[in-house]
C-alpha positions in Angstrom: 25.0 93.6 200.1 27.5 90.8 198.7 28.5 89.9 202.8 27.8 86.2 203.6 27.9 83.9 206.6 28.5 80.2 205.9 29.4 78.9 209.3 27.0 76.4 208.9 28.6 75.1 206.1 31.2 73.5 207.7 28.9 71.9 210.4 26.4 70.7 208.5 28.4 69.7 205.2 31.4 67.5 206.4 32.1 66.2 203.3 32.8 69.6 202.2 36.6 69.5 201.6 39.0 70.5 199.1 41.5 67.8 197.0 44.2 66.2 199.3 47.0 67.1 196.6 47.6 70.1 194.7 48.4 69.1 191.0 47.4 71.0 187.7 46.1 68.6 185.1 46.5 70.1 181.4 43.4 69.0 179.2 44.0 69.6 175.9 43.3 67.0 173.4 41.0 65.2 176.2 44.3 64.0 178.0 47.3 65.5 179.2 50.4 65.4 181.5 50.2 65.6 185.3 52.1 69.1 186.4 52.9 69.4 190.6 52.6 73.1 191.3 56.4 73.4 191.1 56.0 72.7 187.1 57.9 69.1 187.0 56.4 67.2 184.4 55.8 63.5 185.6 54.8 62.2 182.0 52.2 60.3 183.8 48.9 60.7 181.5 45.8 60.7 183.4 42.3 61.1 182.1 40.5 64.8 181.4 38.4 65.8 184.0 34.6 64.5 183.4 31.7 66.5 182.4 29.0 66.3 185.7 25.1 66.3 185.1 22.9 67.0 187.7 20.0 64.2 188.8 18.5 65.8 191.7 19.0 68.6 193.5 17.6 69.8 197.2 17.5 73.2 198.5 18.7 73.1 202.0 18.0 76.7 203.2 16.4 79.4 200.6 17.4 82.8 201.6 16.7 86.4 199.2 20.3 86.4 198.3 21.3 82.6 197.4 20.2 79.1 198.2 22.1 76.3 199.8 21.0 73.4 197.7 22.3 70.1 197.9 22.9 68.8 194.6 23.0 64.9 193.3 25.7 65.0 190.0 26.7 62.1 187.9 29.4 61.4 185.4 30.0 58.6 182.5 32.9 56.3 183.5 35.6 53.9 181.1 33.3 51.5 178.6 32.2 49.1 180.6 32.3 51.0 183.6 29.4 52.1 185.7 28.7 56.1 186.2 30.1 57.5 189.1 27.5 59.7 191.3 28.2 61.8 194.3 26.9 64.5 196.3 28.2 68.2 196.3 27.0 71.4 197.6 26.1 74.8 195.3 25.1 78.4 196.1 23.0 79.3 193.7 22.8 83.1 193.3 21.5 85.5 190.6 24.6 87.0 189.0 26.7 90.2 190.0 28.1 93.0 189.1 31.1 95.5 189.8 31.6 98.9 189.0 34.9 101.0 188.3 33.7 104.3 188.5 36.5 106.7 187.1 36.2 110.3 187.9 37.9 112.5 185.3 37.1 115.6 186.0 39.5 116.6 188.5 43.6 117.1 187.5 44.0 113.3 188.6 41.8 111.0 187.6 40.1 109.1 190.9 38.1 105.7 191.5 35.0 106.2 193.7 35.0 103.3 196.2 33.5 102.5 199.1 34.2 101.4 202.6 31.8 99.1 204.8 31.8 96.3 207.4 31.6 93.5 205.6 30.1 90.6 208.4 31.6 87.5 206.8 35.4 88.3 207.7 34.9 91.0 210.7 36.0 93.9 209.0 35.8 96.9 207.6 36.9 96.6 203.4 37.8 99.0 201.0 35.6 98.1 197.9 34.5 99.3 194.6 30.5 99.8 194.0 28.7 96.6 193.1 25.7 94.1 194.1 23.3 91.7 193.3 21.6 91.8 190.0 17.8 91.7 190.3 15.6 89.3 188.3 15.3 90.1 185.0 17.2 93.1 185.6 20.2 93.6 182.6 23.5 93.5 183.8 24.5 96.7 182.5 21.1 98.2 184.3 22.1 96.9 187.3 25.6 99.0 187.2 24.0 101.7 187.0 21.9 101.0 189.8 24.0 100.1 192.4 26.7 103.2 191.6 23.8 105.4 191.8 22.5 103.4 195.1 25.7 103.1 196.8 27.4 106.4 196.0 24.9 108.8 194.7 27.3 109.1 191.1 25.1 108.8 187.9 27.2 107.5 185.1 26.6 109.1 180.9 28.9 105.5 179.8 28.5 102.4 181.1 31.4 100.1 179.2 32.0 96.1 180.0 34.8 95.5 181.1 34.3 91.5 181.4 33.2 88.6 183.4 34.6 86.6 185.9 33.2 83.8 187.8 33.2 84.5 191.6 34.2 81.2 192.9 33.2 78.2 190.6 33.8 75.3 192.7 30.8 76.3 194.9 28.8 79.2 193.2 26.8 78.9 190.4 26.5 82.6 189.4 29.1 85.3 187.4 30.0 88.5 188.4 30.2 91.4 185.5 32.3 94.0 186.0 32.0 97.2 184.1 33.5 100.4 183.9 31.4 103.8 184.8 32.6 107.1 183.3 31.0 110.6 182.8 30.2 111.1 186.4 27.6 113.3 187.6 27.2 113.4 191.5 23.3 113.7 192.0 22.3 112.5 195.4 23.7 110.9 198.4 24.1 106.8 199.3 21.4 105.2 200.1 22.6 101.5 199.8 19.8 98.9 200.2 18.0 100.0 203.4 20.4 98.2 205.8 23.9 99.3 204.8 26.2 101.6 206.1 28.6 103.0 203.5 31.0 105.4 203.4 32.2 106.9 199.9 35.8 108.0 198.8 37.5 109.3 196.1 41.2 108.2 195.2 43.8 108.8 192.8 43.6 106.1 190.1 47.5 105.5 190.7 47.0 105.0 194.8 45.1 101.8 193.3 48.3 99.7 193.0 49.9 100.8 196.1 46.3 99.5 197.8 46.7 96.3 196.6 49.8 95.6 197.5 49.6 96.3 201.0 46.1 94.8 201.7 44.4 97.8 202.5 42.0 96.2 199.3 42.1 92.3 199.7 38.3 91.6 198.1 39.3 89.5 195.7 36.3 90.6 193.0 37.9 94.2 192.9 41.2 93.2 192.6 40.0 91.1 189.3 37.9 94.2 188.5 41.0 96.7 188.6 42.5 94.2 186.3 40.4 93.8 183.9 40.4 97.9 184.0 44.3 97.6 183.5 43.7 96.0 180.6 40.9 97.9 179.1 43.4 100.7 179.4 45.9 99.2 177.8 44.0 97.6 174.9 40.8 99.5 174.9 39.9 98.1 171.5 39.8 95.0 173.6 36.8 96.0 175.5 33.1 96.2 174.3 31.6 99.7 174.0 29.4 101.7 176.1 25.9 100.1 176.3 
């Protein structure tokens, strides 16, 4: 559902670029020290980063999923110094949400995933369950939904597992991941009309191994499996089933 084309990004948004250096500015206490990425610390003190508002913003192409809008932001400079304003571009999308659906009920405990061409990078990926949430639909409703849609698994506990944001410096939404446990097979996938989706069951511990030699490289299940790491080793960590 989640697969996106932004080809025309580059074309029609040349201003589009990332920072010419790579440096890690700490914050705290509003100013900090300037660390390069091999940790040397230069002692040079620079300012915090600025807090943006928007002043106008443009929406460039509206699709069901997200909206390309172009976006006017300003920032207060020094006393005495005028604000800065520039230009940026945000895809604004509702939020999303990720599932870890753990099957216990066989001798080793398994993740349902699924396995679909995915038309932004050209290639088939190994994911978990997940997708958009709908307007005014809970997060924890939408879970459900989308395990159900994309796997035909109902779920008895749905548990939060956290929230990470899927790529701040151009979207504007979060993605929720939760866990799904109690499962109860019911139907077969049925996706969202147009997609194709094939559904396996693993052993939790092949999850690792996965990882680590790319056969998973979505970078939203690889935070999810984390976050699943840690629920199991802190569970107390994690909110409860809602």
């Amino acid at each position: 559902m989640l697969a996106f084309v932004f080809s025309v990004i580059g074309s029609r948004f040349g201003w589009l670029r990332g920072p010419s250096d790579c440096t890690d500015r700490s914050t705290s206490g509003g100013f900090g020290t300037d660390r390069s990425l091999s940790g040397a610390v230069t002692g040079e003190t620079v300012r915090a980063p600025r807090k943006w508002s928007t002043t106008a913003r443009h929406a460039v192409y509206e699709h069901p999923l997200l909206t390309f809008a172009q976006t006017t932001v300003e920032a207060q400079g020094e006393p005495g110094e005028a604000p800065t304003s520039r230009d940026v571009l945000v895809l604004e999308s509702n939020d999303w949400v990720n599932v870890v659906a753990l099957d216990e009920t066989t001798a080793r405990p398994q993740i349902v995933l699924i396995r679909q061409w995915r038309f932004g990078s050209q290639s088939q990926t190994l994911e978990i369950p997940g997708g958009l949430v709908d307007d005014g639909e809970a997060p924890a409703l939408a879970a459900r939904r989308e395990l159900l849609e994309e796997t035909g698994y109902s779920c008895g506990a749905i548990i939060p597992l956290g929230v990470v944001q899927p790529n701040p410096a151009l979207f504007n939404n979060r993605c929720h991941i939760f866990l799904a446990r109690e499962l109860t097979l019911v139907g077969t996938p049925v996706g969202d009309g147009d997609e194709e989706i094939e559904v396996l069951a693993l052993p939790l511990e092949e999850m690792s191994r996965l990882v680590r030699s790319g056969e998973i490289q979505h970078a939203l299940v690889i935070a999810a499996m984390h976050l699943f790491d840690l629920w199991r080793n802190w569970p107390q960590t994690a909110a409860g089933s809602v």
